[in-house]
C-alpha positions, 0 to 999 in steps of 0.5 A: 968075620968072627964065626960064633956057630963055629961052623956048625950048623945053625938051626931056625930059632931064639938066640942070646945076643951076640950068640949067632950072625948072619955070616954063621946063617949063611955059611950052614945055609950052603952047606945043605945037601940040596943048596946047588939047586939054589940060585940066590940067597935072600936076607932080612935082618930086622934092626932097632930103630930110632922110634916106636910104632906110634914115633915115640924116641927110643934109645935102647930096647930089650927083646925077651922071648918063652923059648920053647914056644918060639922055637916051636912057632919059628920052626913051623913057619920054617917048614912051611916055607920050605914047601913051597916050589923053588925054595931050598932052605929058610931059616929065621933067628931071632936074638933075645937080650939087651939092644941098642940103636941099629943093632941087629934083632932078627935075621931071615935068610931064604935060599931059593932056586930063582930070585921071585920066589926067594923075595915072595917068601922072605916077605912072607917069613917076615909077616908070619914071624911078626905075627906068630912067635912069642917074643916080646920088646920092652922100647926104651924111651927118652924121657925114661918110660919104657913099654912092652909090645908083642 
């Protein structure tokens, strides 16, 4: 698999498309110190789909991001996850530029000492993602409209 991050290590934050993949995450995910106390790896990657929120038919997407303030949101929700009993690293990448159908928008991977506590926390990285990072979409519709959402 091609390698972008070369095999250095991946930190938690917004890159350009086609910077990073979840194969970089996963390699500097076990090069941690502390990653023989894992038992699992969990991870979501976020995709564009066929449609809006309100089924509205998309055929292409633009993610667009104020990096600093992202990376700030992204790397706080990262430290507090990592808190949490049983969780050895979580990291969440979110991609930023033009997109088409299924490809890839954001992954988040948590490694944790047990499989309950990574599926809690992946979830929970997910929705507090959602919530607090300031990157935005503009959907792309079929008939040639497009909008932006946060």
């Amino acid at each position: 698999m091609n390698d972008p991050a070369n095999g250095k290590e991946v930190k938690s934050g917004i890159y350009s498309k086609g910077e990073i993949d979840l194969g970089s995450i996963i390699k500097s995910m076990k090069q941690n110190s502390n990653i023989s106390a894992a038992g699992s790896i969990h991870a979501f990657i976020g995709i564009v789909r066929s449609t809006s929120k309100n089924g509205k038919p998309v055929v292409s997407m633009k993610i667009d991001a104020y990096d600093d303030l992202a990376n700030e949101s992204i790397n706080k929700i990262c430290e507090q996850l990592k808190q949490k009993e049983g969780i050895i690293d979580v990291k969440i990448v979110h991609l930023k530029g033009n997109f088409e159908l299924t490809e890839d928008l954001v992954y988040v991977v948590v490694a944790s000492a047990h499989r309950e506590e990574g599926f809690e926390v992946i979830s929970k990285a997910v929705e507090m993602y959602k919530k607090e990072i300031a990157v935005w979409k503009r959907e792309d519709f079929s008939d040639g409209s497009s909008e932006w959402v946060h």
